[in-house]
TIKOLSE-973934 format. One record per residue (C-alpha): residue number from 0; y, z, x. Coordinates in nm, 3 decimals. Example, Ala and Ser with C-alpha at 12.3 -4.5 7.8 and 13.67 -1.06 7.14 Angstrom:
2
<rec><i>0</i><v>-0.450</v><w>0.780</w><u>1.230</u></rec>
<rec><i>1</i><v>-0.106</v><w>0.714</w><u>1.367</u></rec>
***
This chain:
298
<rec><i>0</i><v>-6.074</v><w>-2.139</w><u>-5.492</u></rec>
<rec><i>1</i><v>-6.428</v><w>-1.932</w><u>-5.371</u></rec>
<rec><i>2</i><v>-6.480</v><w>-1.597</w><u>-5.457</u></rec>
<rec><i>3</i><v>-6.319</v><w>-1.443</w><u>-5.094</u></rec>
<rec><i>4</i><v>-5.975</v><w>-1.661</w><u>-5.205</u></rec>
<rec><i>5</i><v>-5.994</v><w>-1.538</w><u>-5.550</u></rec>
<rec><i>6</i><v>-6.007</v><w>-1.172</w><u>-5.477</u></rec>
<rec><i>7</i><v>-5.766</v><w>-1.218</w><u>-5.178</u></rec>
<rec><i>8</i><v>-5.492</v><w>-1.325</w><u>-5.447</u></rec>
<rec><i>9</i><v>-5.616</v><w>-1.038</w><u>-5.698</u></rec>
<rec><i>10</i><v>-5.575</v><w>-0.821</w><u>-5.473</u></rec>
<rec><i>11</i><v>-5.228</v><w>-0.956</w><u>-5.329</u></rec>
<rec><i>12</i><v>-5.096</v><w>-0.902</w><u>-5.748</u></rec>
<rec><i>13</i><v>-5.215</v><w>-0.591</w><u>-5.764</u></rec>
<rec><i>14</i><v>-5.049</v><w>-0.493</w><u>-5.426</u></rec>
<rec><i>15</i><v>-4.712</v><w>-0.687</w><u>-5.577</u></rec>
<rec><i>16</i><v>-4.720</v><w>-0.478</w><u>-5.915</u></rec>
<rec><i>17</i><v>-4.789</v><w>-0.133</w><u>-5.740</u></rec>
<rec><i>18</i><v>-4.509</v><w>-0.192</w><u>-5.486</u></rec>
<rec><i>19</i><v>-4.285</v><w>-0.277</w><u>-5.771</u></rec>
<rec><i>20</i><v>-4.360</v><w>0.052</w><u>-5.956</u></rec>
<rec><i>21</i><v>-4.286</v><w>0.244</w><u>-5.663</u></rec>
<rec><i>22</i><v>-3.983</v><w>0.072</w><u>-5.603</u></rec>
<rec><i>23</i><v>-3.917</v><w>0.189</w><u>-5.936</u></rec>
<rec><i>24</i><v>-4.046</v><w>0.538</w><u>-5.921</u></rec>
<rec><i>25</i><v>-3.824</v><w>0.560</w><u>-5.568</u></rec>
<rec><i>26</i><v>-3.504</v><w>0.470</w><u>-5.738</u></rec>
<rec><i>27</i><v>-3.545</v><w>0.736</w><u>-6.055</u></rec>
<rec><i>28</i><v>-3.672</v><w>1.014</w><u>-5.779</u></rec>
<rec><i>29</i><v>-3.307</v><w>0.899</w><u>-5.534</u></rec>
<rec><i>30</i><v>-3.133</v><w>0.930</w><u>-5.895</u></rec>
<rec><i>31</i><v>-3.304</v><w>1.272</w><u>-5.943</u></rec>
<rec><i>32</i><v>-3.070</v><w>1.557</w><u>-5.841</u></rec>
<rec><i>33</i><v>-3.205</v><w>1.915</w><u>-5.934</u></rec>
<rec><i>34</i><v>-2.929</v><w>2.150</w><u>-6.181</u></rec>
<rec><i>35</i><v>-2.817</v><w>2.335</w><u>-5.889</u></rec>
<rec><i>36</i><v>-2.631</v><w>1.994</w><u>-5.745</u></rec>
<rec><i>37</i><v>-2.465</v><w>1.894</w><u>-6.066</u></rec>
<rec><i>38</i><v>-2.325</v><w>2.271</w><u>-6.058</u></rec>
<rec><i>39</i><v>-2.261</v><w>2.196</w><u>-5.697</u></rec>
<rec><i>40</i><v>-2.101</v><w>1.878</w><u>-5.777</u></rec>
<rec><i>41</i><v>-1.907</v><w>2.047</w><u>-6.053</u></rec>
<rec><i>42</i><v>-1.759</v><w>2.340</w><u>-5.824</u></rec>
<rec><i>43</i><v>-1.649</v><w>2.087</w><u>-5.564</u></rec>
<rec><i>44</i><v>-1.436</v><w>1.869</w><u>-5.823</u></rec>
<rec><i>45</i><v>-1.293</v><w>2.129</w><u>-5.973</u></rec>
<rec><i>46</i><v>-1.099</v><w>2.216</w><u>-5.651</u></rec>
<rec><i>47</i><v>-1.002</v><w>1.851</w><u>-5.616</u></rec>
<rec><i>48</i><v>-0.937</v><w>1.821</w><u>-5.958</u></rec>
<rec><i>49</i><v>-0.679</v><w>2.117</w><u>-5.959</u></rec>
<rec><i>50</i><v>-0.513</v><w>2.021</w><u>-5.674</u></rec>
<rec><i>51</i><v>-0.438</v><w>1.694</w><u>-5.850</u></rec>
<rec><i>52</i><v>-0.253</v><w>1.900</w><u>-6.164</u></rec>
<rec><i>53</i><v>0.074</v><w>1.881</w><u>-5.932</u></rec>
<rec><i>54</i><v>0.351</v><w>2.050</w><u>-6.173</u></rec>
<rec><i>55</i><v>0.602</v><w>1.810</w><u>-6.272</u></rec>
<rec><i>56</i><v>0.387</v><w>1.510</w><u>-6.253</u></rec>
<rec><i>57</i><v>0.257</v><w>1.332</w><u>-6.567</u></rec>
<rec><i>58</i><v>-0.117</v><w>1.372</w><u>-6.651</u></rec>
<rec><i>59</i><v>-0.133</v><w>1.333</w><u>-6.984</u></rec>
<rec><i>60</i><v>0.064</v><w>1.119</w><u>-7.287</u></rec>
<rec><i>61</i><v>0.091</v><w>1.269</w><u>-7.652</u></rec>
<rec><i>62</i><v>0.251</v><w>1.122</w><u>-7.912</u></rec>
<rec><i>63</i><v>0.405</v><w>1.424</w><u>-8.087</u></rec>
<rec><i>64</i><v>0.299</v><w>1.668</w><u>-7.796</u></rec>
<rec><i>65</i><v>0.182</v><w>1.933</w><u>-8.061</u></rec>
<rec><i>66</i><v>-0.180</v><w>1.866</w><u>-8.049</u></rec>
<rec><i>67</i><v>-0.395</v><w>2.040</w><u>-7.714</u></rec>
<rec><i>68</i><v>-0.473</v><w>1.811</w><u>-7.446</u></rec>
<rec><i>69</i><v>-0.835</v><w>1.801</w><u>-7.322</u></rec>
<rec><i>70</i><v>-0.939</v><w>2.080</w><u>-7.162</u></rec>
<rec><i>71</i><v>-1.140</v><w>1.913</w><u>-6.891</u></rec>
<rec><i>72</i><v>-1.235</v><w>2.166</w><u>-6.642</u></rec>
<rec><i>73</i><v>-1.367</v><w>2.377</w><u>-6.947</u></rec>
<rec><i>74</i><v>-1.608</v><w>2.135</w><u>-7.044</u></rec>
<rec><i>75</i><v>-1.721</v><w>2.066</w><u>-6.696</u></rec>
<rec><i>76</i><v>-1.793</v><w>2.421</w><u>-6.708</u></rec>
<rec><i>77</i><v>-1.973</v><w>2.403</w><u>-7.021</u></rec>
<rec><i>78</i><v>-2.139</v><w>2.068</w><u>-6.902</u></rec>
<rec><i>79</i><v>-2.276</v><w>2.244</w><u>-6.615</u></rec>
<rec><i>80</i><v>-2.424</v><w>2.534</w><u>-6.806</u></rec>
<rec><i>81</i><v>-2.650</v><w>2.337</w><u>-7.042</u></rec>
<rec><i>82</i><v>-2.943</v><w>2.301</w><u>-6.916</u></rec>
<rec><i>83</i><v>-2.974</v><w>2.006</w><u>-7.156</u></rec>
<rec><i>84</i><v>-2.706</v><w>1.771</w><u>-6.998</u></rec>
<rec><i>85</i><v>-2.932</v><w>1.767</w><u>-6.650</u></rec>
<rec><i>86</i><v>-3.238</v><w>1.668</w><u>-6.948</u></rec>
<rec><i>87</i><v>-3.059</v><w>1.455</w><u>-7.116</u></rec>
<rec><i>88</i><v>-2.929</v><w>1.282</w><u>-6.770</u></rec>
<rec><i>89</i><v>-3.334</v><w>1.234</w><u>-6.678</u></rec>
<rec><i>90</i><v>-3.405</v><w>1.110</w><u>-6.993</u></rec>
<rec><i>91</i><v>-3.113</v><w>0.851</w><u>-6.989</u></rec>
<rec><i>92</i><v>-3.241</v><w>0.704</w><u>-6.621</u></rec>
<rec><i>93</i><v>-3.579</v><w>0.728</w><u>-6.795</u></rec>
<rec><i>94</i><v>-3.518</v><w>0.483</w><u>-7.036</u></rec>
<rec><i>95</i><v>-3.289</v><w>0.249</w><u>-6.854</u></rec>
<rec><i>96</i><v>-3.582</v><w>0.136</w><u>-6.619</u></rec>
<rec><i>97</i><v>-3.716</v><w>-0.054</w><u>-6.941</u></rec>
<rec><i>98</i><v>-3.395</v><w>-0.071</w><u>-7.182</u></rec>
<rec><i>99</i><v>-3.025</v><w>-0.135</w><u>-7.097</u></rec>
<rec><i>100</i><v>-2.837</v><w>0.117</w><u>-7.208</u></rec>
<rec><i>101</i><v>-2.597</v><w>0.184</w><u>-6.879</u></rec>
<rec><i>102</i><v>-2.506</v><w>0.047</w><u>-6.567</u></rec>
<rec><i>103</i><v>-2.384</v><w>0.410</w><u>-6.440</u></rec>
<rec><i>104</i><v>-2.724</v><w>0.538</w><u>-6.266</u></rec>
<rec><i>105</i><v>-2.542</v><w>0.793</w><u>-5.988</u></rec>
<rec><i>106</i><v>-2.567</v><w>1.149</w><u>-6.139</u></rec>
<rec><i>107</i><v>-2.197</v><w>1.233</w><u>-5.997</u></rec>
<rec><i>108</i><v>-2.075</v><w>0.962</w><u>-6.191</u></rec>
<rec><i>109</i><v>-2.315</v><w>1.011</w><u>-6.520</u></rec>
<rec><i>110</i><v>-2.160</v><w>1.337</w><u>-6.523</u></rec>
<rec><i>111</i><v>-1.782</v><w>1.207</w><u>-6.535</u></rec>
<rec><i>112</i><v>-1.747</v><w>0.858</w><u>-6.689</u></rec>
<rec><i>113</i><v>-2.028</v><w>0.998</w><u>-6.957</u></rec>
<rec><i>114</i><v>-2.061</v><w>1.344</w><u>-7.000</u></rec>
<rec><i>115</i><v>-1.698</v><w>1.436</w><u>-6.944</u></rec>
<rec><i>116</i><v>-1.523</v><w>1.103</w><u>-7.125</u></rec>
<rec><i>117</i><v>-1.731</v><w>1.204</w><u>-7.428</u></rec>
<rec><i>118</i><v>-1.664</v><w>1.538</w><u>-7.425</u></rec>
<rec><i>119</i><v>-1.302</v><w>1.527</w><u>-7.362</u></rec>
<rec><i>120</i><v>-1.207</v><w>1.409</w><u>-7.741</u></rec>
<rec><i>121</i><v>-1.453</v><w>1.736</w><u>-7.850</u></rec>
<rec><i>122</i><v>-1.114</v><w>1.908</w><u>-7.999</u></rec>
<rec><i>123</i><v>-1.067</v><w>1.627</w><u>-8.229</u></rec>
<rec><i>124</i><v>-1.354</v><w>1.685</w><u>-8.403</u></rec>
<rec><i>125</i><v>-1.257</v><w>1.942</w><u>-8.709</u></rec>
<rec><i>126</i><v>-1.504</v><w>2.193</w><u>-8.719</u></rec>
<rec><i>127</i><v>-1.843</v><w>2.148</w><u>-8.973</u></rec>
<rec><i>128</i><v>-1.716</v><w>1.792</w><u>-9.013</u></rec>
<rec><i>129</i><v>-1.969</v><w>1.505</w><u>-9.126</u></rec>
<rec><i>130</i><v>-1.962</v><w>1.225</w><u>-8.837</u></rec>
<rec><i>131</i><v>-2.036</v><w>0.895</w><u>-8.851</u></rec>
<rec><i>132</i><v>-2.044</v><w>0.720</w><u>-8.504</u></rec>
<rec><i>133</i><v>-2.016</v><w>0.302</w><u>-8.479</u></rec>
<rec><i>134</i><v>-2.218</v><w>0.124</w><u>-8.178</u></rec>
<rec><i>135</i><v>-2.384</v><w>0.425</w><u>-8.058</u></rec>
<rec><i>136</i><v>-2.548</v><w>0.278</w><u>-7.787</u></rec>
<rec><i>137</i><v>-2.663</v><w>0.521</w><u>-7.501</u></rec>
<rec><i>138</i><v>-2.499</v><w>0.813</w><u>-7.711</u></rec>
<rec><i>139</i><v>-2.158</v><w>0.829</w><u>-7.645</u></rec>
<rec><i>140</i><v>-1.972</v><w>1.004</w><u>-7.710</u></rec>
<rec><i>141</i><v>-2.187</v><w>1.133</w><u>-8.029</u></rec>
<rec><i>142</i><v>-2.467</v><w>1.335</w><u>-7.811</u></rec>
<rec><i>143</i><v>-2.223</v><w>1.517</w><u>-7.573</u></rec>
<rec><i>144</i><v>-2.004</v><w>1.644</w><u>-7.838</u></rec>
<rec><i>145</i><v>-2.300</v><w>1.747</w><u>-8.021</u></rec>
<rec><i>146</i><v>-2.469</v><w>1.943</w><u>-7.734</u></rec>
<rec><i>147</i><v>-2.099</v><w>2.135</w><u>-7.725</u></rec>
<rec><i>148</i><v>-2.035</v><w>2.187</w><u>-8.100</u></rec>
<rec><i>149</i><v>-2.357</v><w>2.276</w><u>-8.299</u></rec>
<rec><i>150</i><v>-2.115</v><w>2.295</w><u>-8.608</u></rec>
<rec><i>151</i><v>-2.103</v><w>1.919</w><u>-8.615</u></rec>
<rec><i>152</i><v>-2.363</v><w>1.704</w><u>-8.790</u></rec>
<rec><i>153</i><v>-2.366</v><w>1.312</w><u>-8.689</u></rec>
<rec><i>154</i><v>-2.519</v><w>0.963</w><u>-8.792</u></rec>
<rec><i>155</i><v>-2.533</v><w>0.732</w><u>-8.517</u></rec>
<rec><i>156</i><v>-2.556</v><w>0.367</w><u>-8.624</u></rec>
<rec><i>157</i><v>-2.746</v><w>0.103</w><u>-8.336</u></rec>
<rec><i>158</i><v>-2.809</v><w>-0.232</w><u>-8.451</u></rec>
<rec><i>159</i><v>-3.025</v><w>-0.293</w><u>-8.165</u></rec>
<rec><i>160</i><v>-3.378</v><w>-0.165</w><u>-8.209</u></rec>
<rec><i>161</i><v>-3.468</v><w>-0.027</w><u>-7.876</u></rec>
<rec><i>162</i><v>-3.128</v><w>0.131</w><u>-7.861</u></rec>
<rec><i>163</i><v>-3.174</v><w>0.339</w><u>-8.180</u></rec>
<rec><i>164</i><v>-3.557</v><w>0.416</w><u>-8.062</u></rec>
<rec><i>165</i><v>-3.380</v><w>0.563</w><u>-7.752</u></rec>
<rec><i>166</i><v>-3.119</v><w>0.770</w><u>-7.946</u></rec>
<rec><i>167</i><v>-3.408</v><w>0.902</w><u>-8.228</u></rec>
<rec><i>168</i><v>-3.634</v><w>1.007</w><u>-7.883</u></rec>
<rec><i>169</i><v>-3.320</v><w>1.160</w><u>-7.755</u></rec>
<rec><i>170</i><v>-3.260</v><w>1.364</w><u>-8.011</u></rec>
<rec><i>171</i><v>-3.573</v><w>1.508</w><u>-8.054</u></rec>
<rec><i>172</i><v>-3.592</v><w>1.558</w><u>-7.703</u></rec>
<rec><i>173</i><v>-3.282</v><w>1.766</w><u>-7.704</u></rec>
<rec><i>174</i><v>-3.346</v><w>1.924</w><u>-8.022</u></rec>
<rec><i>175</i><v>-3.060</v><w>1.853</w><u>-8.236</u></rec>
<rec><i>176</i><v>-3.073</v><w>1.910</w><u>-8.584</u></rec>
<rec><i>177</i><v>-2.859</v><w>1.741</w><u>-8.834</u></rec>
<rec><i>178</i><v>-2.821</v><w>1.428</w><u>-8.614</u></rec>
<rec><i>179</i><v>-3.020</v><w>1.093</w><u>-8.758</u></rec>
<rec><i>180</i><v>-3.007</v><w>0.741</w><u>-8.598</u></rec>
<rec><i>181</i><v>-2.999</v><w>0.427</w><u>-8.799</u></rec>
<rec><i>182</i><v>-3.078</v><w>0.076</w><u>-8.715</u></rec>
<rec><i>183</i><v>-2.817</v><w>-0.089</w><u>-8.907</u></rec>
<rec><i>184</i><v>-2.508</v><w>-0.280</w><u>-8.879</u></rec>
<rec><i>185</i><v>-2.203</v><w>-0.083</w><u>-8.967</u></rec>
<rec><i>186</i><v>-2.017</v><w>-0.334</w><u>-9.199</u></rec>
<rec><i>187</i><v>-2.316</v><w>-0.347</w><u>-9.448</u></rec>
<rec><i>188</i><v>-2.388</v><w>0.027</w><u>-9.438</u></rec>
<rec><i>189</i><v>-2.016</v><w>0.089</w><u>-9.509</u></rec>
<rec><i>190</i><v>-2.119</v><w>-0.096</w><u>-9.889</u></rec>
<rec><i>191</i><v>-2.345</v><w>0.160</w><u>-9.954</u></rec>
<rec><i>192</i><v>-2.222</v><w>0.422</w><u>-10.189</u></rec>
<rec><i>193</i><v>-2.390</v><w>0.717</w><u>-10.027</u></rec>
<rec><i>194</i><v>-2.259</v><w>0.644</w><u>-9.692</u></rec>
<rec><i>195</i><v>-1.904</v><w>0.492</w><u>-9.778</u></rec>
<rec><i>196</i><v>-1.598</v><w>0.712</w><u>-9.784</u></rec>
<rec><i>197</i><v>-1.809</v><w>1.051</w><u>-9.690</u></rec>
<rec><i>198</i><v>-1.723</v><w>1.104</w><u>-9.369</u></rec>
<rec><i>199</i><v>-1.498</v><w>1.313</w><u>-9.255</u></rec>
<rec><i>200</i><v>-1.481</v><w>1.170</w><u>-8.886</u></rec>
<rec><i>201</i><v>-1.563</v><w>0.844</w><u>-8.764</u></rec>
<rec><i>202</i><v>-1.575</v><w>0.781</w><u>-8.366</u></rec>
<rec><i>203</i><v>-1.654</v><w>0.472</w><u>-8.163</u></rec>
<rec><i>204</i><v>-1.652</v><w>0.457</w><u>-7.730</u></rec>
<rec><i>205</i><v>-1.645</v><w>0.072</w><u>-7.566</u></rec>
<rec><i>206</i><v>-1.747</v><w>-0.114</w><u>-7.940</u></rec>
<rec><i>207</i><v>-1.460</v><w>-0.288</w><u>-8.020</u></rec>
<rec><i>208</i><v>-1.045</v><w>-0.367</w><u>-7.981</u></rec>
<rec><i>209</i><v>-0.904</v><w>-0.121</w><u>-8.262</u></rec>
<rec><i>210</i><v>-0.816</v><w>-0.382</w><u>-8.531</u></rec>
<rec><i>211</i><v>-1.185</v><w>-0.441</w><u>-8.582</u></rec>
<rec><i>212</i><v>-1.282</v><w>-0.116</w><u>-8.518</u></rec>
<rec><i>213</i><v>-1.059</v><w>-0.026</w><u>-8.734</u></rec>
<rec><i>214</i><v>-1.228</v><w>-0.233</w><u>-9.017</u></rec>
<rec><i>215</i><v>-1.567</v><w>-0.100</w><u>-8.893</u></rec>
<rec><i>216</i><v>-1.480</v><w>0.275</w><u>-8.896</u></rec>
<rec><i>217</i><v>-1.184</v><w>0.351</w><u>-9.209</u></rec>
<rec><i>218</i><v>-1.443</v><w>0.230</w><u>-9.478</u></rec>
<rec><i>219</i><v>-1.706</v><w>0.527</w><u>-9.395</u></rec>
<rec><i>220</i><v>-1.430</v><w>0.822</w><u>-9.452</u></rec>
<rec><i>221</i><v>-1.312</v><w>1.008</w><u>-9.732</u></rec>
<rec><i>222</i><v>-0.932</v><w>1.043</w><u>-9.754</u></rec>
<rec><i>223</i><v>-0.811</v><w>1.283</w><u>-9.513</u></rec>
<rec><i>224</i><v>-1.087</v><w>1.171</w><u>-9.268</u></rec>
<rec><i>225</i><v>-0.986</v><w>1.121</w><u>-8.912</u></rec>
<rec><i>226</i><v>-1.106</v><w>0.835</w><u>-8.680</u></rec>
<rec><i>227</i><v>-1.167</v><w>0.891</w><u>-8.303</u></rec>
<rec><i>228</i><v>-1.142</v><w>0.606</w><u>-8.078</u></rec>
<rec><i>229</i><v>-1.236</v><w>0.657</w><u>-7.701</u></rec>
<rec><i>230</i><v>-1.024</v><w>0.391</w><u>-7.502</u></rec>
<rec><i>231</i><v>-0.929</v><w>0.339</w><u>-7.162</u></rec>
<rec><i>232</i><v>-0.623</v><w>0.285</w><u>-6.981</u></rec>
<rec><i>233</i><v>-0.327</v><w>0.344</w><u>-7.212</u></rec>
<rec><i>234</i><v>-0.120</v><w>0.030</w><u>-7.174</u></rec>
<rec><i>235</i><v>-0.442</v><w>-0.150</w><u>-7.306</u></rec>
<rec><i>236</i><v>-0.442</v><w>0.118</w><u>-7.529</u></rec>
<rec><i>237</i><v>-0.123</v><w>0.126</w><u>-7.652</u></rec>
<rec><i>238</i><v>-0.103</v><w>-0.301</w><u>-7.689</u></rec>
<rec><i>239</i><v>-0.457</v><w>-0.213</w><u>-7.907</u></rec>
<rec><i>240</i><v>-0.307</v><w>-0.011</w><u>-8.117</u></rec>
<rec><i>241</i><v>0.046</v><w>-0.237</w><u>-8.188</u></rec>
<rec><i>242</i><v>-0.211</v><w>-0.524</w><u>-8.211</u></rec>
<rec><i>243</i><v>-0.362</v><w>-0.347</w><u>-8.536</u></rec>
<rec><i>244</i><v>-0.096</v><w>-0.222</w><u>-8.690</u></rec>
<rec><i>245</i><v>-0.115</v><w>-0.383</w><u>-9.026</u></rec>
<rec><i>246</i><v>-0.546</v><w>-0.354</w><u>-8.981</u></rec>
<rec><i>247</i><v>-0.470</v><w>0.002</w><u>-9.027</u></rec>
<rec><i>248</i><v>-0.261</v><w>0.039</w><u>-9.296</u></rec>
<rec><i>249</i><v>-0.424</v><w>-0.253</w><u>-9.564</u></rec>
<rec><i>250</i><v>-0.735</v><w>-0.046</w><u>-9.446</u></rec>
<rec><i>251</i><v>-0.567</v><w>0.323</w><u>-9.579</u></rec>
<rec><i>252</i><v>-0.492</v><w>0.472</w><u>-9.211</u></rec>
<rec><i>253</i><v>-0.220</v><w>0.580</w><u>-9.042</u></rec>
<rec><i>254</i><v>-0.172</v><w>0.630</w><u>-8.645</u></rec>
<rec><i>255</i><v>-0.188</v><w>1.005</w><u>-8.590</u></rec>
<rec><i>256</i><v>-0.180</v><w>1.072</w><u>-8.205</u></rec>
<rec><i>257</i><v>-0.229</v><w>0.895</w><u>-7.863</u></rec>
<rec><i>258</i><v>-0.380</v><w>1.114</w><u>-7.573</u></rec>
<rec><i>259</i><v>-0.405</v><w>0.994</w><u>-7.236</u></rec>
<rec><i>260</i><v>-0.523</v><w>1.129</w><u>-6.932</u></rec>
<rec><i>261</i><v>-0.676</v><w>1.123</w><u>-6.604</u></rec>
<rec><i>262</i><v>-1.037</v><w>1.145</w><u>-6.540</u></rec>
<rec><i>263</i><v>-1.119</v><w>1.379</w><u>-6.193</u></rec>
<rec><i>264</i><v>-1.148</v><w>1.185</w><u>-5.857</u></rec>
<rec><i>265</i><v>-0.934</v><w>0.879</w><u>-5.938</u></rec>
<rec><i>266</i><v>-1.243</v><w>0.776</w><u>-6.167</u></rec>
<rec><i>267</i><v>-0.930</v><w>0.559</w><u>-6.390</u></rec>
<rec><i>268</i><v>-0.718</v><w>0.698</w><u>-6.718</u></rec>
<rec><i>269</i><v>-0.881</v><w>0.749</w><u>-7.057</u></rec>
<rec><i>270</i><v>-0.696</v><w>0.757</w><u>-7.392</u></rec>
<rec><i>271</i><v>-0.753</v><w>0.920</w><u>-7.665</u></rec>
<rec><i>272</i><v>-0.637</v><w>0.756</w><u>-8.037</u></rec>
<rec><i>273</i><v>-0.661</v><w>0.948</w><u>-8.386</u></rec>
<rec><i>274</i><v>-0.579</v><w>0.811</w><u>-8.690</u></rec>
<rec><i>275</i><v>-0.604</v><w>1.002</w><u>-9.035</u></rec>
<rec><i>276</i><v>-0.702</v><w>0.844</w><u>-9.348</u></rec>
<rec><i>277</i><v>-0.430</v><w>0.863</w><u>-9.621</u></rec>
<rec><i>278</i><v>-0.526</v><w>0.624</w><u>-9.904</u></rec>
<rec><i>279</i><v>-0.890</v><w>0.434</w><u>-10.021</u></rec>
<rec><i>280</i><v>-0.983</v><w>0.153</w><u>-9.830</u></rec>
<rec><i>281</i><v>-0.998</v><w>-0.187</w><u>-10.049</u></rec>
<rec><i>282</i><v>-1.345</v><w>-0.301</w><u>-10.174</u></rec>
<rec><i>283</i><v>-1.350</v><w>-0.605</w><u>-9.962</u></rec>
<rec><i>284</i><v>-1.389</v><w>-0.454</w><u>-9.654</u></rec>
<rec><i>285</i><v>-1.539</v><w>-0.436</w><u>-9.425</u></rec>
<rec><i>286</i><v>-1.579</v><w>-0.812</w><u>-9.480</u></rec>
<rec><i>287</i><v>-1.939</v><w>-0.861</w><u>-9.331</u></rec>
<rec><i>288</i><v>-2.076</v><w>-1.185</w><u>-9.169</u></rec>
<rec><i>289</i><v>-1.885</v><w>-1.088</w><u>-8.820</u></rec>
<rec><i>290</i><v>-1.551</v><w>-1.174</w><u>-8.990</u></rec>
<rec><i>291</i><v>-1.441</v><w>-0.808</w><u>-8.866</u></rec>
<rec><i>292</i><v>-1.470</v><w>-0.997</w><u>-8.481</u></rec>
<rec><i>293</i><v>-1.443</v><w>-1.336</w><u>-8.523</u></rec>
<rec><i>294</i><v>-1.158</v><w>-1.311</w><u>-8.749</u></rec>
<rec><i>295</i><v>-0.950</v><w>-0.951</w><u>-8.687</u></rec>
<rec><i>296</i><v>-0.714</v><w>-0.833</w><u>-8.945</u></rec>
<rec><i>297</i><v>-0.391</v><w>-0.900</w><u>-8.760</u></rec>
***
């Protein structure tokens, strides 16, 4: 190849790499709407939203219908007038050019199958309570209930690398105090003395079907704890839950409520499930060495 070919197909590269990061740069700028159109966004759904409420018709499931339902218009309210929600948005579409941490990308739907799904089990969380959240991932729902309750201080536990990197940068992005990230895996952290059975809540989103999470999450709180599981539709739910029955009670819980409900705009059901700590949790749990998935307490 002569010096005129050689440049030719330098120069070709180079033209192939810029075009790439301006591909790039074009699809975070299309992702990039300014505050005012999440609040727009907001103020439009809530009408639709509303007019789905119809009286009569079933929106929500309870177990003992004595605990409050999600308030979900107030927290898109409250969503919409943090300032750090649009930052924290950027800052997730940021990241995801060069990690995978979600598939979600549109801002509209950021702001409801994130932001809003997190936030909705907010009223769970007992107030100055000690968290401890399992397969944090992108953040969920740890950072969005943290932006809304200050009170609350979390650990969020990432057993992939750039994951945790991303939650650390988040948080001091955002500014949250009393919120560390650590890059271990929860069934040999829960062996530690100072982190097992000091919790007060433990909460987990899209980790794991409830008999293992269950093994993951009961050894980190003290009695009287509560664990927070963010689920989906509540048939699967519900056949979860029967499916670790015994999980929870060898591991010292009990099944305290099942919330369901609706997520604006026919975006699919979400289901809350609480369940309290009542006795210790046996020494040989968790049982490490991915026993907890390959072989679930059942």
């Amino acid at each position: 190849m002569d010096k005129r070919e050689l440049s030719t197909a330098e120069n070709r590269a180079k033209n192939g790499k810029m075009g790439a990061a301006a591909g790039k740069r074009r699809k975070i700028k299309k992702n990039r709407r300014d505050f005012h159109g999440i609040i727009d966004i907001v103020e439009k759904n809530f009408r639709v939203f509303h007019k789905q409420l119809i009286p009569g018709e079933k929106v929500w499931y309870n177990r003992d219908m004595e605990e409050k339902i999600p308030d979900l218009a107030g927290y898109l309210g409250q969503i919409a007038a943090d300032n750090r929600f649009s930052a924290f948005r950027e800052l997730l579409l940021s990241y995801n050019q060069k990690v995978n941490l979600t598939a979600i990308e549109d801002p509209e739907e950021i702001l409801y199958k994130h932001f809003l799904d997190s936030a909705a089990g907010e009223f769970l969380f007992p107030h100055g309570a000690r968290v401890i959240e399992i397969g944090s991932g992108a953040g969920f729902p740890s950072l969005p209930v943290r932006l809304l309750r200050e009170d609350l201080s979390f650990t969020l536990v990432e057993s992939v690398g750039k994951k945790c990197a991303f939650l650390a940068e988040a948080v001091r992005f955002l500014g949250l105090g009393g919120v560390t990230a650590l890059p271990r895996r929860a069934e040999e952290l829960a062996r530690e003395e100072e982190y097992r059975e000091k919790f007060d809540v433990a909460c987990a989103r899209a980790v794991a079907r409830m008999n293992t999470l269950a093994e993951y999450c009961l050894p980190f709180l003290r009695t009287g704890g509560r664990m927070i599981a963010y689920k989906g539709a509540l048939s699967a739910a519900e056949e979860e839950l029967k499916e670790a029955e015994r999980a929870i009670a060898l591991l010292g819980g009990t099944t305290e409520n099942v919330i369901s409900f609706p997520l604006p705009g026919g975006r699919g059901e979400r289901t809350l499930i609480s369940v309290r700590k009542i006795g210790r949790t046996p020494e040989k749990y968790p049982r490490g060495r991915g026993k907890e998935r390959k072989e679930p307490i059942v």
